[in-house]
N, C-alpha and C positions, 0 to 999 in steps of 0.2 A: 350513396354519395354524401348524405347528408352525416351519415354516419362518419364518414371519414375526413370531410372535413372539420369536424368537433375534436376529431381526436387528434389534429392535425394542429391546431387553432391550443389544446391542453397543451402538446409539446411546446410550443413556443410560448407561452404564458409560462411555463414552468420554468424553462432555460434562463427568462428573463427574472427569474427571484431575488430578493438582495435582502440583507438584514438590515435592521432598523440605521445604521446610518449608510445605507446604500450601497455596501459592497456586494459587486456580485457573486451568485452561489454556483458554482460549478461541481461540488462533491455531486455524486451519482443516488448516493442515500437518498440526501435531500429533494434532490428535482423529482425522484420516484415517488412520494408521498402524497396522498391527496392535497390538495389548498386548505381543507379545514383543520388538517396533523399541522399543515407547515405555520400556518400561522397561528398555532400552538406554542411550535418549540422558536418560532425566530427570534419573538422578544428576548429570547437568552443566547444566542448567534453573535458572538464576540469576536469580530475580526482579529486576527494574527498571522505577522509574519512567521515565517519558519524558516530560520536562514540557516543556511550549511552547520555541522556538527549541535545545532542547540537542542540540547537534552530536555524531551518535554516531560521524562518519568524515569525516576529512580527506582531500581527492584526493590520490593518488597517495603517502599514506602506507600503512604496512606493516597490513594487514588481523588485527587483534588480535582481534575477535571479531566474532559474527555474532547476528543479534538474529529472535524469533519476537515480533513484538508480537501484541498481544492486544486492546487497544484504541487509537483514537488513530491516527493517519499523518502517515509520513515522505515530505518529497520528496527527489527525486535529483536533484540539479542541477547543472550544470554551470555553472563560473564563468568566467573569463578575468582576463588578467593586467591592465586597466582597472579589474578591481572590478565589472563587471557578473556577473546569472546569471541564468540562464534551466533553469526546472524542464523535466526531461526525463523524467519519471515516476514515480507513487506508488507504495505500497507499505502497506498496510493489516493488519488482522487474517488476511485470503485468503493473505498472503504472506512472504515473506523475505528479508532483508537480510544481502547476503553470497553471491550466487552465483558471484564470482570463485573464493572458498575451495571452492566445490564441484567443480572443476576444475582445482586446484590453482593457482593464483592467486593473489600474495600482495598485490597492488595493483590500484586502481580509482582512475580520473578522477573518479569521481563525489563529489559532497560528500553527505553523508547529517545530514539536520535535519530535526528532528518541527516538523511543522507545525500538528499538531491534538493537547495532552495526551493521554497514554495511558498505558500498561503495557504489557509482555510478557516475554522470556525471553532473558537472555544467552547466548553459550556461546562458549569459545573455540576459535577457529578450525582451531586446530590439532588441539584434541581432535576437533571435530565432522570433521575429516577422514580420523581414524581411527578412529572411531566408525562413519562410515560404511561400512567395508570390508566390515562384518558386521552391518549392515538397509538392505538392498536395495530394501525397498519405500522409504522414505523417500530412499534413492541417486535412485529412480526419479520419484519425486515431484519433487523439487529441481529435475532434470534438465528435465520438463515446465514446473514454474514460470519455471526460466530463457527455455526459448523465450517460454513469453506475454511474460516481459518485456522480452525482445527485440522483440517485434512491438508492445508498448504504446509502444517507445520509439521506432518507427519510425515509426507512427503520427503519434509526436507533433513527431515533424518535420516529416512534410506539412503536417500541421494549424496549425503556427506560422508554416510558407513560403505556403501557397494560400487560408486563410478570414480572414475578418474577425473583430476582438475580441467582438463579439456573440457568433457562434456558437463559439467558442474559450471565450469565459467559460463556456455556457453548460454546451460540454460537459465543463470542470474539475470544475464543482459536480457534475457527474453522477456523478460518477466517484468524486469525494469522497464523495459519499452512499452512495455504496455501498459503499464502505469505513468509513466513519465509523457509520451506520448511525440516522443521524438527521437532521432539516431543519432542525436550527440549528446553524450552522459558525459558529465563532469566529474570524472572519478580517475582517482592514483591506481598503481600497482600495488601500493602498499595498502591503502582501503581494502581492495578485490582478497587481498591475502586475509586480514581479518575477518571481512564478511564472509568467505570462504572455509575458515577454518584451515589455514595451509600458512605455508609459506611466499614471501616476494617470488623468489627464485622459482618456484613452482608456480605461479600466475603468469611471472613474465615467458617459464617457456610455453604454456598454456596460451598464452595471447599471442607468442609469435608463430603459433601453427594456425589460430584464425588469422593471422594477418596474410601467413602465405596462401591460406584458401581463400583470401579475397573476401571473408567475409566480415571485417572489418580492419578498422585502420584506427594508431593511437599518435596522436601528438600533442606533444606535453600539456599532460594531464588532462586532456579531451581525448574520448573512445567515440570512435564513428560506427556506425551500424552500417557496412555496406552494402550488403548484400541478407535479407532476414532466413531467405530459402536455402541458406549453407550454413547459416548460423541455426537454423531447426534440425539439417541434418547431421550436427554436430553436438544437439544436444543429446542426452541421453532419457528414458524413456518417460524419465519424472514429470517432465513438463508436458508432455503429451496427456500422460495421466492424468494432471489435475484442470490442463486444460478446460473438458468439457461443462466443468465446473468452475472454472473461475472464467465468469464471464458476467451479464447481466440479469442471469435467471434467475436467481436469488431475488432478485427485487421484484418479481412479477406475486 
């Protein structure tokens, strides 16, 4: 008993952490960390908004800082030299932007743009990589995050080359809701087509077949998540797949 209320008493000390001018911390990274990591890295915990389209990283520029959101998500996308782009993975409250810098990396292809309003935590890149030398556990955390998002991202090239927009949309929203952490996503048609790699015309007939299965509903420009057990069996098998992995175990 005594055991369990200590470790009862660590969750809610940790839930309650804020950086130095008091904002609270909800990224998953951070509350995982012991108290002697955290009050390491907080001194450098730079609140930021993150409001709809702001571009927090240019491909293949120089990696200035690295972001712990808190609410809200960013895609990763990749673009090309036409002007097209095609998202290759989110990144939510569970996680971190910026695993190049944990490796010493000072550049990324990827373009980084919130897609859902948020918040979270700046730091720059440079500090948080000598920050890290001395807490280990958070070295070790990163280290795991980085593989799932290697495997989210590889995933999500099967799932772009081998399924249909049905279940491709289906399993976006899935994915989004569970970082987002609600069933009303502020998103276009015309968004779901880029992130998608597809066309409008193919998302909106793609979204009126979840609408006829009731497993969601869209009005203007809000996507409701009605029903999640028609939207799973609607996905295709990718999300299943990375599933049992993208969860919280990485941080244990």
């Amino acid at each position: 008993m005594r055991f369990v209320a200590r470790r009862d008493s660590e969750v809610v000390r940790r839930s309650k952490r804020t950086n130095p001018a008091g904002k609270p911390v909800s990224n998953r990274i951070l509350l995982a960390i012991p108290d002697s990591e955290y009050h390491s890295i907080r001194p450098h915990l730079e609140f930021v908004n993150l409001p709809h389209h702001r571009t927090l990283h240019e491909p293949y520029q120089r990696l200035e800082s690295v972001y712990f959101p808190n609410r809200g998500m960013i895609s990763l996308v990749v673009t090309t030299k036409d002007g097209k782009a095609v998202e290759v993975g989110v990144v939510g409250k569970e996680g971190f932007l910026g695993i190049p810098s944990v490796v010493g990396l000072s550049r990324t292809p990827l373009l980084w743009v919130v897609q859902i309003t948020g918040d979270g935590f700046k730091v720059n890149a440079s500090v948080l990589q000598r920050t890290l030398q001395s807490i280990p556990q958070l070295q070790r955390v990163l280290n795991r995050y980085a593989v799932l998002q290697w495997l989210q991202l590889t995933q999500t090239a099967v799932c772009n080359r081998l399924h249909d927009t049905e279940q491709r949309l289906a399993r976006w929203l899935l994915i989004t809701q569970d970082r987002v952490g609600s069933n009303l996503l502020p998103i276009t048609h015309d968004f779901l087509a880029t992130m998608l790699g597809t066309d409008r015309p193919s998302v909106s007939l793609a979204a009126g077949i979840l609408q006829r299965k009731q497993a969601i509903d869209y009005i203007r420009g809000t996507l409701k998540i009605l029903n999640r057990k028609k939207l799973e069996d609607s996905a295709c098998e990718c999300y299943r797949a990375i599933q049992p992995f993208d969860t919280e175990a990485f941080l244990k």
